[in-house]
C-alpha positions as CSV (number, residue, x, y, z in Angstrom):
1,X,13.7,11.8,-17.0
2,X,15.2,12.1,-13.6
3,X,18.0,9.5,-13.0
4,X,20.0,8.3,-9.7
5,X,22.7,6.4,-11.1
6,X,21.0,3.4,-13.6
7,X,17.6,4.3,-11.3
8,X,14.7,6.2,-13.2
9,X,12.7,7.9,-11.7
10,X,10.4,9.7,-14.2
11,X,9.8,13.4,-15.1
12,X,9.5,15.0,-11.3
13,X,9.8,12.2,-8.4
14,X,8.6,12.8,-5.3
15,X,10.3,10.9,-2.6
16,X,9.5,10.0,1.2
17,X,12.0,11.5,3.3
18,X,13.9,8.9,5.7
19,X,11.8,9.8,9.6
20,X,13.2,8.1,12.5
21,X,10.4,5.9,14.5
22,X,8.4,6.6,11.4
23,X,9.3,5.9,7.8
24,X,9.6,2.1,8.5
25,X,8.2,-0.8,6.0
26,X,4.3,-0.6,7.5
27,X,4.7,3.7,6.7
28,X,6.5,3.0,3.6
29,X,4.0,0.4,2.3
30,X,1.0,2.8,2.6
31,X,3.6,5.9,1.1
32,X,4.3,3.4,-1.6
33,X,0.9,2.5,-2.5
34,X,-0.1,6.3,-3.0
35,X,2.6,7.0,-5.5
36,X,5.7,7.7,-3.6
37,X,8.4,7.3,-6.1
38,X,11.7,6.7,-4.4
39,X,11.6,5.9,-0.2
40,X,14.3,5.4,2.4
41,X,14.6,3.5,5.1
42,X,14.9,5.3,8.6
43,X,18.6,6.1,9.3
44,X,20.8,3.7,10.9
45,X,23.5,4.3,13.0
46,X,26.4,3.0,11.5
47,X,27.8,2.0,15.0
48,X,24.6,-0.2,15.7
49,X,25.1,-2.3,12.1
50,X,28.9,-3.0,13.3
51,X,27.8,-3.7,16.7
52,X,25.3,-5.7,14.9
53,X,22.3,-4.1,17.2
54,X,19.1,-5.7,16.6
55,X,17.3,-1.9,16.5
56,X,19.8,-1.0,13.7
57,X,20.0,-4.8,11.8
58,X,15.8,-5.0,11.9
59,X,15.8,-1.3,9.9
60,X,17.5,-3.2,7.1
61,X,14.1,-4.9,6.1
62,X,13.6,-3.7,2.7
63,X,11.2,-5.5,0.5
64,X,10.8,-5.8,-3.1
65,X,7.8,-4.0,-3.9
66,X,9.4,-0.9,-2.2
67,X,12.2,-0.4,-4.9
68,X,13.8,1.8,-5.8
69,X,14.3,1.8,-1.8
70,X,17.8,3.7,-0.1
71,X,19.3,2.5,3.0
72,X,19.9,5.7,4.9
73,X,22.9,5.2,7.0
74,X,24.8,8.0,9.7
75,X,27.9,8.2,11.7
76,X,31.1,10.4,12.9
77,X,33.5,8.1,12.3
78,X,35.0,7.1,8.5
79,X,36.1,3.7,8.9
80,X,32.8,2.9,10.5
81,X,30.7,4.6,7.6
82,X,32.9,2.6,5.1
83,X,32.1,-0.7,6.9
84,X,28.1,-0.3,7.3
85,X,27.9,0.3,3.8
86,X,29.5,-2.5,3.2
87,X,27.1,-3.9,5.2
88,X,24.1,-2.1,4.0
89,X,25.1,-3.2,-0.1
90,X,24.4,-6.7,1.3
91,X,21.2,-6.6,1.5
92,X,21.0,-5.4,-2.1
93,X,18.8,-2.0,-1.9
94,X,19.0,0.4,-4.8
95,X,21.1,3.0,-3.5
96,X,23.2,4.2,-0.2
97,X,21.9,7.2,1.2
98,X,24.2,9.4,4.3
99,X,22.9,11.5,6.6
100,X,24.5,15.0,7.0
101,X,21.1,16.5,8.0
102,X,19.6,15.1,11.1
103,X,19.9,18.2,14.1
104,X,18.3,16.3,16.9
105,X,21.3,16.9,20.1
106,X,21.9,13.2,20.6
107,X,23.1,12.6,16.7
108,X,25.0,16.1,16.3
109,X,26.8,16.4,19.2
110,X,28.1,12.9,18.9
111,X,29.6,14.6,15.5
112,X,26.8,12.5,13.1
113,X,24.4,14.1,11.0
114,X,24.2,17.8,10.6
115,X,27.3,17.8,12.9
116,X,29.2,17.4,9.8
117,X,28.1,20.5,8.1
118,X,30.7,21.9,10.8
119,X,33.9,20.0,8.5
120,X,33.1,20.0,5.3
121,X,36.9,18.4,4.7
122,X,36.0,15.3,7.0
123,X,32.3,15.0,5.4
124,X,34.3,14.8,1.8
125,X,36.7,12.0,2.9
126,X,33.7,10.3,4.5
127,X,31.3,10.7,1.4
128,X,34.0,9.3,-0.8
129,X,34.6,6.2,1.6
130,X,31.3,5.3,1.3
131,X,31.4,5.8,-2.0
132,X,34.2,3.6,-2.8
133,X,33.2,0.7,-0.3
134,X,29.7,0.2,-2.5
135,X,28.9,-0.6,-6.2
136,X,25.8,1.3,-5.4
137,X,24.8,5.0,-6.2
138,X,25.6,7.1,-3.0
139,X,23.0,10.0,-2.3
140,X,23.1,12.4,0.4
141,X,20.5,14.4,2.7
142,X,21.8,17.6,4.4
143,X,20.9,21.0,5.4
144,X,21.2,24.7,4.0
145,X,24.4,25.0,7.3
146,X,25.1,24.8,11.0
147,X,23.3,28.1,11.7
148,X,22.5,31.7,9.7
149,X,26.1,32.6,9.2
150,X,27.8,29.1,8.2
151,X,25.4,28.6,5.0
152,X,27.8,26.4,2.7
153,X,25.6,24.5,1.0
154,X,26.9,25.9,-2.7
155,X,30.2,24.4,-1.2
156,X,29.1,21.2,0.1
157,X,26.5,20.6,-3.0
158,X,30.4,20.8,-5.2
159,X,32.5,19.0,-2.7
160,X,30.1,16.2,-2.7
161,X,29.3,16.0,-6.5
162,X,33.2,15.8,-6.8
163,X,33.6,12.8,-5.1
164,X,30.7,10.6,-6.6
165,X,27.3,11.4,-5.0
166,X,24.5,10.7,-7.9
167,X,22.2,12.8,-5.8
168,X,21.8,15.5,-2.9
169,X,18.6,16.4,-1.3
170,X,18.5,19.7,0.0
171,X,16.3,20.7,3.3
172,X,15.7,24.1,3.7
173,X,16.7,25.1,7.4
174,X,20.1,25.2,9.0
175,X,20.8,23.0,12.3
176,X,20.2,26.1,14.7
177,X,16.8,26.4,13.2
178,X,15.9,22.4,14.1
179,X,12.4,22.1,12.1
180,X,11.0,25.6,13.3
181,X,10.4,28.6,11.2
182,X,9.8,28.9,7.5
183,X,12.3,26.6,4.9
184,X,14.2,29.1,3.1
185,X,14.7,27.3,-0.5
186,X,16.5,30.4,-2.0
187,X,20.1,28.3,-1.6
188,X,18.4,25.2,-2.9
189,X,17.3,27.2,-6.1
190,X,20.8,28.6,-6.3
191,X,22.7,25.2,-5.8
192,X,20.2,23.6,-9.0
193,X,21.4,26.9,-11.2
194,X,25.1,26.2,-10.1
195,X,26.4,25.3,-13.5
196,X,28.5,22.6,-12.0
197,X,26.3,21.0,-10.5
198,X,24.6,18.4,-13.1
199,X,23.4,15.8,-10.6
200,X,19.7,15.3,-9.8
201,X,19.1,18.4,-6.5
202,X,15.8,17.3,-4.6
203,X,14.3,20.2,-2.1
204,X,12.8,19.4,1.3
205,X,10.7,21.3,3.7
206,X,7.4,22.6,4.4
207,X,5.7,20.9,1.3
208,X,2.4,19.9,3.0
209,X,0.0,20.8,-0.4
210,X,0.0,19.9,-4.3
211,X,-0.3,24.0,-5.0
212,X,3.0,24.3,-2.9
213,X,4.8,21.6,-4.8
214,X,3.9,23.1,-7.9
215,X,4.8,26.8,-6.9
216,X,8.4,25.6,-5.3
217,X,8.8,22.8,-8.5
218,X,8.4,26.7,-11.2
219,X,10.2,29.1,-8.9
220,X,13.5,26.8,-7.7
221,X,13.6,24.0,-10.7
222,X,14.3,21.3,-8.5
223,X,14.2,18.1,-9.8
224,X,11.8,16.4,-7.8
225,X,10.6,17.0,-4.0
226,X,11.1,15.2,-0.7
227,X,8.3,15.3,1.8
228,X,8.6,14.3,5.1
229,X,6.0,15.3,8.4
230,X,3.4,16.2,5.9
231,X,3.0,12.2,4.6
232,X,2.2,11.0,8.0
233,X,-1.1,10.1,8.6
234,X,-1.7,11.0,4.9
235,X,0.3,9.1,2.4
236,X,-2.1,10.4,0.0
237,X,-0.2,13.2,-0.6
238,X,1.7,11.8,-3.2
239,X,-1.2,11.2,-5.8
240,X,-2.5,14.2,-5.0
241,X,0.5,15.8,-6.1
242,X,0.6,14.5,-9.1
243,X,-2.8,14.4,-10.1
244,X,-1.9,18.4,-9.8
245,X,0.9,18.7,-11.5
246,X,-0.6,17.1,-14.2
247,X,-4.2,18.2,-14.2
248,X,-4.2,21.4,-12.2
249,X,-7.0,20.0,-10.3
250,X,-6.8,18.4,-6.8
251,X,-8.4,14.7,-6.7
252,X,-11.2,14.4,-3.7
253,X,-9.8,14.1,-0.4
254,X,-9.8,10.1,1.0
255,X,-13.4,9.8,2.5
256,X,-13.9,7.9,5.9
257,X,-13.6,4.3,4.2
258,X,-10.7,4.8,2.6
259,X,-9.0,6.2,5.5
260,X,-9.8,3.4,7.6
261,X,-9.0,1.1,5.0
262,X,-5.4,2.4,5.2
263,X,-5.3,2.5,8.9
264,X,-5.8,-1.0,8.9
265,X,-3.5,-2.1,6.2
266,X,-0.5,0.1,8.4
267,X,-1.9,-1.6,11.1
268,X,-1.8,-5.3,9.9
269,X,1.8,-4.6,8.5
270,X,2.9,-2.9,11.8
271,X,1.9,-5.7,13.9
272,X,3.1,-8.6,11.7
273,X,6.6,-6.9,10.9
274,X,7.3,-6.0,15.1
275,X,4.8,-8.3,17.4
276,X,1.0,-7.3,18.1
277,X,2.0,-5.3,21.4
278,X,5.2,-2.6,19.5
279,X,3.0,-3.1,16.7
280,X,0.5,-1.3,18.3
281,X,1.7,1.0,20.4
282,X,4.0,2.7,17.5
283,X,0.7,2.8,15.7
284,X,-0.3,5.6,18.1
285,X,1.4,8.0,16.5
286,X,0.0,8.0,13.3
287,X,-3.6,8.0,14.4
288,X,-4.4,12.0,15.0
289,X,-3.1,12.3,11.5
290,X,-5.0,9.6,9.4
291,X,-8.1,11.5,11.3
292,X,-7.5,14.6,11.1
293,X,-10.1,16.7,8.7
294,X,-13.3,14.1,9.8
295,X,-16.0,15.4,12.3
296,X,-16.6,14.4,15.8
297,X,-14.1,11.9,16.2
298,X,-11.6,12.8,19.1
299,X,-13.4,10.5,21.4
300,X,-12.6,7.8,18.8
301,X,-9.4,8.5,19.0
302,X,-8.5,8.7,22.5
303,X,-9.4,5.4,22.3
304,X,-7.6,4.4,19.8
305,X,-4.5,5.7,21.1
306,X,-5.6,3.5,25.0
307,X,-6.4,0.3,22.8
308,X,-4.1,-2.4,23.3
309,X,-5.7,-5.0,21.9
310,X,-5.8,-6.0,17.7
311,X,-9.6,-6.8,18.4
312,X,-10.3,-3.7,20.7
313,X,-9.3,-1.5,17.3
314,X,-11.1,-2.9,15.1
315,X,-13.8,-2.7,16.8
316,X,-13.1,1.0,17.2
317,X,-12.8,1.3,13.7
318,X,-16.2,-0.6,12.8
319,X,-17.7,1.8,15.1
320,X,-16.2,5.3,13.8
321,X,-17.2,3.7,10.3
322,X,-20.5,3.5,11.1
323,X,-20.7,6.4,12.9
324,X,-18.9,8.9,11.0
325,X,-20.3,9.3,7.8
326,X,-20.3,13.4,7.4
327,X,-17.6,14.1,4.2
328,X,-14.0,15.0,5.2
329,X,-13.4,18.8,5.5
């Protein structure tokens, strides 16, 4: 039994990695309802919740049938982190999660995120403010380095442990490599065999298939997986998952029903959580993906993607229902 703190999370958990403009409650509701086992919230600037930012306040939504749910929260400075977890406990979600992962320019040159991989001293005293400031467990998300020849994660995984995370999730690229080339989980295998290291160690990266979760799961001994770009537009990767890592068979693919069926559920959620017209249009992004596999539809979604009406969708999707009716490749 895998355990964050008082949280249990079974035998192998597979968890929805925190995706900016994507893993919010809508995503997370359809993740949830296709076995995800533990989610996060998108991260939230730690300097928004202080500011008390709408953006950053609205990403605390959390709702009970999520749970366990983490608030993922990022930042350079300490007092700041200390104070939006404060903050974040509040609203009472399972755990605290910190970002020392996220490469984009505009979060690691402000010294947030992977930025932090650059002082490991300064991302020790900020990991054990947080921890301190919150009666919750404290997780953290990070990265194998800052590029090829700064790969401290056997250090960091140590540091980190020593001042009170309950769990670390491990991608497997550096910050040079953004999300671009293969995930090396070599260093993720070798931080699980550390023998110092007796907190849960989740892997991340490139899992996009139940035979590559098994494969990764037998040759690194993680203790459960993260998966990120390969839920979107498919949240039924979870199940599939474990329907294969416990029967060694792959379920059927979601047929053209049950795809739409999900589509509109995200839908409905999206527009009734943010307004019919950002429900909408952030709804674009996932349609390419929830399609993807059935014939002859890119002319469906085109239009889609131009709809800005509630009513000009569904009638889109009672259309492609009708019309697409080949099985999913």
């Amino acid at each position: 039994m895998v355990r964050i703190g008082n949280i249990e999370l079974g035998d192998f958990p597979l968890l929805l990695a925190p995706m900016e403009d994507v893993s919010d409650p809508p995503f997370r509701a359809v993740c949830k309802d296709n076995g995800a086992d533990l989610m996060y919230t998108e991260f939230i600037s730690s300097e928004g919740l202080i500011r008390d930012a709408a953006k950053s306040k609205q990403k605390l939504d959390i709702f009970e049938y999520e749970r366990p749910i983490g608030i993922q929260l990022f930042g350079s400075d300490i007092d700041h982190m200390r104070q939006s977890a404060e903050i974040a406990t509040a609203v009472n979600p399972d755990l605290i999660d910190i970002n020392y992962g996220c490469p984009v320019k505009n979060v690691a040159c402000r010294g947030a995120g992977a930025a932090l991989l650059q002082d490991i001293p300064k991302m020790a005293r900020m990991t054990e403010a947080v921890v301190k400031a919150t009666h919750l467990p404290v997780t953290v998300k990070t990265r194998l380095g800052w590029d090829d020849s700064t790969k401290n994660i056997l250090e960091v995984a140590e540091r980190l442990q020593d001042v009170g995370i309950k769990a670390l999730t491990i991608h497997g690229r550096t910050r040079a490599q953004m999300y671009k080339g293969v995930a090396d989980w070599t260093l993720i295998g070798k931080v699980k065999e550390n023998p110092r290291i007796h907190i849960p160690i989740f892997g991340n990266g490139d899992i996009d298939s139940p035979e590559k979760a098994l494969e990764y799961k037998n040759r690194y001994g993680v203790d459960g997986i993260m998966i990120g770009r390969a839920a979107i537009g498919y949240p039924w990767i979870f199940n599939e998952i474990k329907t294969f890592l416990k029967t060694g068979s792959r379920p059927a693919p979601p047929d053209v029903s049950e795809r739409l069926r999900v589509i509109r559920k995200h839908l409905e959620f999206s527009i009734r959580w943010k307004g019919e017209r950002t429900g909408i249009f952030e709804m674009r992004r996932h349609y390419t993906n929830y399609l993807k596999g059935l014939p002859d539809v890119k002319s469906f979604r085109i239009r889609l993607v131009n709809a800005a009406t509630l009513q000009e969708i569904d009638d889109i999707l009672h259309e492609l229902e009708n019309q697409v009716t080949e099985p999913v490749i």
